[in-house]
N, CA, C and O atoms as a GROMACS GRO file, in nm:
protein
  284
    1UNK      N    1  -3.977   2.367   0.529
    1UNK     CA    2  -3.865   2.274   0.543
    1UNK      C    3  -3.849   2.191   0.417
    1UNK      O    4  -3.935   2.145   0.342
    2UNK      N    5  -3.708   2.183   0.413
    2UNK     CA    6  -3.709   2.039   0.268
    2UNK      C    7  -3.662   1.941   0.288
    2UNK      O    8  -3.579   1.938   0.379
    3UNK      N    9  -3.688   1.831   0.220
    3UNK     CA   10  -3.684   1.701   0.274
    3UNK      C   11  -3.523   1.685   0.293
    3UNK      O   12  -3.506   1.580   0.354
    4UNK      N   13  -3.430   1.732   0.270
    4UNK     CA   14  -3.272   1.740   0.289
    4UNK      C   15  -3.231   1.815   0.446
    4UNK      O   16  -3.147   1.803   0.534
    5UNK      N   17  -3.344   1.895   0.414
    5UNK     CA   18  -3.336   1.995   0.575
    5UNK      C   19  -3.383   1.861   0.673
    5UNK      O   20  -3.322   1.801   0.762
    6UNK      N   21  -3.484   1.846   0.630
    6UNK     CA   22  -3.538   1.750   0.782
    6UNK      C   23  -3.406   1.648   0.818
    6UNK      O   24  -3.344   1.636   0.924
    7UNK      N   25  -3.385   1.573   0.673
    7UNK     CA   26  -3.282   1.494   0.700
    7UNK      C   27  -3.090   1.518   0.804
    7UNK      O   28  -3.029   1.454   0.889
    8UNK      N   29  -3.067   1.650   0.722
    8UNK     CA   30  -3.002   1.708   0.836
    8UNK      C   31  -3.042   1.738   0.951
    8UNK      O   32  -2.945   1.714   1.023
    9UNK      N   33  -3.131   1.780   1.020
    9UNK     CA   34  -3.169   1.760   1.154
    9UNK      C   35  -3.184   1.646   1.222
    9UNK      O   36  -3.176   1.650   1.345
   10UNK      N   37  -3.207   1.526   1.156
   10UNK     CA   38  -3.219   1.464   1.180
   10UNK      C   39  -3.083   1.393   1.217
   10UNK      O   40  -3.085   1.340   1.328
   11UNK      N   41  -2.988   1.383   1.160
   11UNK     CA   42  -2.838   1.335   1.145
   11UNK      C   43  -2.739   1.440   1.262
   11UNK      O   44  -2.628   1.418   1.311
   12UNK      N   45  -2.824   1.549   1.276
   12UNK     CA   46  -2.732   1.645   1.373
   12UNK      C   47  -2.778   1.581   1.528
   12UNK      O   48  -2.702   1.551   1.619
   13UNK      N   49  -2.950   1.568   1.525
   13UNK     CA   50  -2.930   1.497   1.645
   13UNK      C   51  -2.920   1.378   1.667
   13UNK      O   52  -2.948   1.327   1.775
   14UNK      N   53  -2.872   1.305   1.548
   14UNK     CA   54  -2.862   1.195   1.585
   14UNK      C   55  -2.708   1.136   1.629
   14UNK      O   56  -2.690   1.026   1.681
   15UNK      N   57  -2.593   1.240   1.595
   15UNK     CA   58  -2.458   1.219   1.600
   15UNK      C   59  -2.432   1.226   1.691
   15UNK      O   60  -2.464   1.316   1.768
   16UNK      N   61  -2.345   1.108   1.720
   16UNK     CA   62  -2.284   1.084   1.867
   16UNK      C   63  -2.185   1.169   1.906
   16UNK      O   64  -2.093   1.197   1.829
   17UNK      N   65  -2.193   1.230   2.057
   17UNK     CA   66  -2.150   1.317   2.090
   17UNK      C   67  -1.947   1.241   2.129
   17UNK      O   68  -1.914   1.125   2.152
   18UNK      N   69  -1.872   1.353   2.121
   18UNK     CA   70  -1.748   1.319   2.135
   18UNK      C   71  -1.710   1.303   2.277
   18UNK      O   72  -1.721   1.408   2.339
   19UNK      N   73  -1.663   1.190   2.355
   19UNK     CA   74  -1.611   1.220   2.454
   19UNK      C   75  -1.494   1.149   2.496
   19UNK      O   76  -1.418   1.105   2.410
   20UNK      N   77  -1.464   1.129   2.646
   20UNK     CA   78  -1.315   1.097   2.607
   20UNK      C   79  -1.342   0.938   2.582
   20UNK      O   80  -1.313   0.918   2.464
   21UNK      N   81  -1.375   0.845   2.627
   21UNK     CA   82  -1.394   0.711   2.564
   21UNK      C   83  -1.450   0.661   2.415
   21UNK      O   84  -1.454   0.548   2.367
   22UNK      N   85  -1.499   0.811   2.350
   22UNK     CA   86  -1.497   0.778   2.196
   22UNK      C   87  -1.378   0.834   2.136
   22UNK      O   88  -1.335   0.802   2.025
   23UNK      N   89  -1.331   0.911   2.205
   23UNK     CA   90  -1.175   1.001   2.165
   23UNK      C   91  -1.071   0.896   2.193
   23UNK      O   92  -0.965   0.914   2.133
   24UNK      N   93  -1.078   0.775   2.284
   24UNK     CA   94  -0.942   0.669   2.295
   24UNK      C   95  -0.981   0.574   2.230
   24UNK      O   96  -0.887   0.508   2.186
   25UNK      N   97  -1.107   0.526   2.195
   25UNK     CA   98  -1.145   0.460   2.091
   25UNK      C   99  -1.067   0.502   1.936
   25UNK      O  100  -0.983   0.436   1.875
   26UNK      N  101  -1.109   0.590   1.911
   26UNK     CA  102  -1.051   0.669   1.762
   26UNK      C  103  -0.858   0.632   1.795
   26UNK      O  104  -0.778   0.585   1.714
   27UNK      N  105  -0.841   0.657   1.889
   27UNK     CA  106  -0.668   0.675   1.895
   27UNK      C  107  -0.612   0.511   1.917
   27UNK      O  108  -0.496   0.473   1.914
   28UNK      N  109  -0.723   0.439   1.938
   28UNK     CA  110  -0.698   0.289   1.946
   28UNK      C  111  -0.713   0.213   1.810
   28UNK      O  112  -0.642   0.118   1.777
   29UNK      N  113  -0.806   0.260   1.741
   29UNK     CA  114  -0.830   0.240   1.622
   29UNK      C  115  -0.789   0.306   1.511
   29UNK      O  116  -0.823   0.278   1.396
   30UNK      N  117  -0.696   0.415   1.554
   30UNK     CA  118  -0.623   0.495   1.384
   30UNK      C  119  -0.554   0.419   1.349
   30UNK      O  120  -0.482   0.347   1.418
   31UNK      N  121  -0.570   0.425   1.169
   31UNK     CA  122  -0.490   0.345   1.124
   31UNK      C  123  -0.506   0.210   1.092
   31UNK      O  124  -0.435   0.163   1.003
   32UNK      N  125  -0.577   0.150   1.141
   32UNK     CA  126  -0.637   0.035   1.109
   32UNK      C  127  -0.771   0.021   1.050
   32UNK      O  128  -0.878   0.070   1.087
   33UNK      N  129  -0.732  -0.090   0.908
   33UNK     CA  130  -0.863  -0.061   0.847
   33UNK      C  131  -0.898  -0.240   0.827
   33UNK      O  132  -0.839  -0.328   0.891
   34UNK      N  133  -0.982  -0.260   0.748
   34UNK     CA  134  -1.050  -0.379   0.731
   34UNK      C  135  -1.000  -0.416   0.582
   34UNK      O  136  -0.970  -0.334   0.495
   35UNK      N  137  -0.998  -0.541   0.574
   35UNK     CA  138  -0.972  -0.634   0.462
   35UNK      C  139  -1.000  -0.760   0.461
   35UNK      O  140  -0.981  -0.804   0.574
   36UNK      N  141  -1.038  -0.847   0.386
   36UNK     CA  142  -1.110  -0.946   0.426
   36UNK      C  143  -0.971  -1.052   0.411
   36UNK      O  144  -0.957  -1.166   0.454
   37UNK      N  145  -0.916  -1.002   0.364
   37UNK     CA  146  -0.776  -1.091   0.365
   37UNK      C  147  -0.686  -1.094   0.501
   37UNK      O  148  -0.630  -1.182   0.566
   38UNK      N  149  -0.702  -0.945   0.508
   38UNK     CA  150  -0.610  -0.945   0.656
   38UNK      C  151  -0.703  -0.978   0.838
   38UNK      O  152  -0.672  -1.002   0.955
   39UNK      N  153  -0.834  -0.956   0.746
   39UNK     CA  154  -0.899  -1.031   0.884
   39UNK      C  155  -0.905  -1.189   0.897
   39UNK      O  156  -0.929  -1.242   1.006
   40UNK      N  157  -0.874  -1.283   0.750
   40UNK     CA  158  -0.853  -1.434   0.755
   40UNK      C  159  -0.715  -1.472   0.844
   40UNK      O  160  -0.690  -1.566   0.919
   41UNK      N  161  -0.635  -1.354   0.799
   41UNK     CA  162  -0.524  -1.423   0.822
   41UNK      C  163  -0.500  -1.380   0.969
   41UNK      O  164  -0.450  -1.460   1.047
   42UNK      N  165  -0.539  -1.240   1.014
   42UNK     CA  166  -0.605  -1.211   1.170
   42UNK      C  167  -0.625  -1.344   1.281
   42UNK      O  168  -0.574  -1.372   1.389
   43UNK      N  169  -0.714  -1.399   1.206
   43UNK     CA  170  -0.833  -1.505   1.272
   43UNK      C  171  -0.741  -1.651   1.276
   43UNK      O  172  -0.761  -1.743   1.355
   44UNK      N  173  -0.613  -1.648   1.150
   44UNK     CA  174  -0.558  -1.761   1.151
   44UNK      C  175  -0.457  -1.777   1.298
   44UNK      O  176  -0.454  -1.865   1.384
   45UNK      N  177  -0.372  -1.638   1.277
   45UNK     CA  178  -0.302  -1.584   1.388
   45UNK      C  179  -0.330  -1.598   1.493
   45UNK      O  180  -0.246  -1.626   1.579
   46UNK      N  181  -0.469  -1.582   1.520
   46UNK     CA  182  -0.492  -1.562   1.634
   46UNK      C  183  -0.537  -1.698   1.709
   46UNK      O  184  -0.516  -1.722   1.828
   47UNK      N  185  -0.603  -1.782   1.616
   47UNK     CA  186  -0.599  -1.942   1.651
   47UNK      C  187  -0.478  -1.989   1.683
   47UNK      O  188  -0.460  -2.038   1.794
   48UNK      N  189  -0.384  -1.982   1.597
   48UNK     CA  190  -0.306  -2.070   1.612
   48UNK      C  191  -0.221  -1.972   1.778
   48UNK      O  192  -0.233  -2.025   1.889
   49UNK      N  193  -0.139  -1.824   1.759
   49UNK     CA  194  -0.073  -1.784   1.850
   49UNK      C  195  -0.096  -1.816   2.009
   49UNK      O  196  -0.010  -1.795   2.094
   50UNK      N  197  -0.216  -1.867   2.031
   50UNK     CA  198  -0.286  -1.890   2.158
   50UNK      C  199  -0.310  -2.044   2.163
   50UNK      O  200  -0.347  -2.089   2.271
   51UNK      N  201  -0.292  -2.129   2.059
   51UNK     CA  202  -0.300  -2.246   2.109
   51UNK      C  203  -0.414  -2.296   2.074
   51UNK      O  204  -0.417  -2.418   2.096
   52UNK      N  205  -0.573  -2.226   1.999
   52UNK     CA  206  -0.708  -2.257   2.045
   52UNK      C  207  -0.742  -2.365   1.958
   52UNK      O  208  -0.680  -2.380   1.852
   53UNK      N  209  -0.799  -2.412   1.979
   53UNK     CA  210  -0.862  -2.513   1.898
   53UNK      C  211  -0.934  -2.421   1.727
   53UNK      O  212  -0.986  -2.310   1.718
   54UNK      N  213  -0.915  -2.496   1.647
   54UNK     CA  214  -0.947  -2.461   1.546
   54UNK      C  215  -1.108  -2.429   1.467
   54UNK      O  216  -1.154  -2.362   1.374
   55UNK      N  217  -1.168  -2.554   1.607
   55UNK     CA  218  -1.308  -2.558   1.568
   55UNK      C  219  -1.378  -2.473   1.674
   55UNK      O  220  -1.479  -2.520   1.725
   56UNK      N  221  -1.327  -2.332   1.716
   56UNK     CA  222  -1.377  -2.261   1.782
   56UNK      C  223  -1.443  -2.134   1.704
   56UNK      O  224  -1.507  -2.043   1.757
   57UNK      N  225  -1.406  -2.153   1.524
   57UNK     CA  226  -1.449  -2.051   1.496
   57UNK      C  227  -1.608  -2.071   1.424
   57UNK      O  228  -1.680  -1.988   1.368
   58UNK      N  229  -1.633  -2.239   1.455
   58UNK     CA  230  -1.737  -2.243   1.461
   58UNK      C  231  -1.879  -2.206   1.583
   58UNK      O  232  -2.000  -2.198   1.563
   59UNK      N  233  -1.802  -2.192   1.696
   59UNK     CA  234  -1.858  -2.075   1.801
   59UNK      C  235  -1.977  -2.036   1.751
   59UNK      O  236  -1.959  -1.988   1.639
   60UNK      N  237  -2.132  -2.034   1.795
   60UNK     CA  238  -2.254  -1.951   1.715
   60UNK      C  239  -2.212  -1.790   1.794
   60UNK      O  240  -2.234  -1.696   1.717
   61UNK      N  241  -2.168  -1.757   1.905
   61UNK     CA  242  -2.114  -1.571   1.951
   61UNK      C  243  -2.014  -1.560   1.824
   61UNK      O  244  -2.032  -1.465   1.748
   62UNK      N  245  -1.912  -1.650   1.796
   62UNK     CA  246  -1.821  -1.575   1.688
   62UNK      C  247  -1.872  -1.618   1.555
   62UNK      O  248  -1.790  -1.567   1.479
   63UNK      N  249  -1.934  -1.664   1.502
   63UNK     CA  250  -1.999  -1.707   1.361
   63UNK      C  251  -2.097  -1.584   1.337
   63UNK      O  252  -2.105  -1.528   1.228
   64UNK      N  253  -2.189  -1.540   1.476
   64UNK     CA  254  -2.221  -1.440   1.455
   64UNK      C  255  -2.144  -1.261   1.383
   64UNK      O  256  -2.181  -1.186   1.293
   65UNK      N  257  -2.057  -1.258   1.459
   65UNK     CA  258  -1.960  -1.180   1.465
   65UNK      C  259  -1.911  -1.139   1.292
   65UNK      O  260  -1.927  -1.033   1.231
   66UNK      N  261  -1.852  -1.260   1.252
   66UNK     CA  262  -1.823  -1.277   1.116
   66UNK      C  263  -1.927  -1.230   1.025
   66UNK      O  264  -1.907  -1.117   0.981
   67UNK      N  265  -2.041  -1.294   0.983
   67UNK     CA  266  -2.115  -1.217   0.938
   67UNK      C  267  -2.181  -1.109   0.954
   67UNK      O  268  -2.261  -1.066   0.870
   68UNK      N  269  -2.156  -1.059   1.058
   68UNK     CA  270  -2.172  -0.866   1.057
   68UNK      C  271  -2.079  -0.855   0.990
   68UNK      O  272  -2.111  -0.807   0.880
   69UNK      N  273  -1.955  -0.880   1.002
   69UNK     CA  274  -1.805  -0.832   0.935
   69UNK      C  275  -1.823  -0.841   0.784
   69UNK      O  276  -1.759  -0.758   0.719
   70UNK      N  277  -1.904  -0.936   0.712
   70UNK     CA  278  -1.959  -0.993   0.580
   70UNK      C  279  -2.084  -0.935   0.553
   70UNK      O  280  -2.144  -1.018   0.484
   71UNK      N  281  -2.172  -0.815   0.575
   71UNK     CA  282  -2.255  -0.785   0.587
   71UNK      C  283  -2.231  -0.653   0.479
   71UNK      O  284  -2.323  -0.573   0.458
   0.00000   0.00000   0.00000
């Protein structure tokens, strides 16, 4: 075996299998990509369109969130 072989075996079983809730996922998510600009202005939108308080994005569940996104 070579260390590229193992590694492909390794990645074959490790790939998530297709089904239909990863298949409406993909069709929910085509097309949309990430930007750190369009996720500020996302986050502005989305404060303000709903009314929320502003100091909610100090939240430690959504502060978390953000820095995965910054990761």
């Amino acid at each position: 075996d070579t260390s590229t072989g193992n590694l492909q075996h390794h990645v074959d079983k490790c790939e998530p299998k297709r089904t239909k809730q990863t298949h409406a996922m993909e069709k929910f998510a085509q097309g949309a990509g990430y930007t750190c600009d369009g996720f500020q202005f996302g986050l502005v939108k989305w404060i303000t369109s709903a009314s929320r308080p502003f100091i909610i994005v100090e939240d430690q569940g959504l502060t978390d969130l953000f820095k995965m996104l910054y990761a």
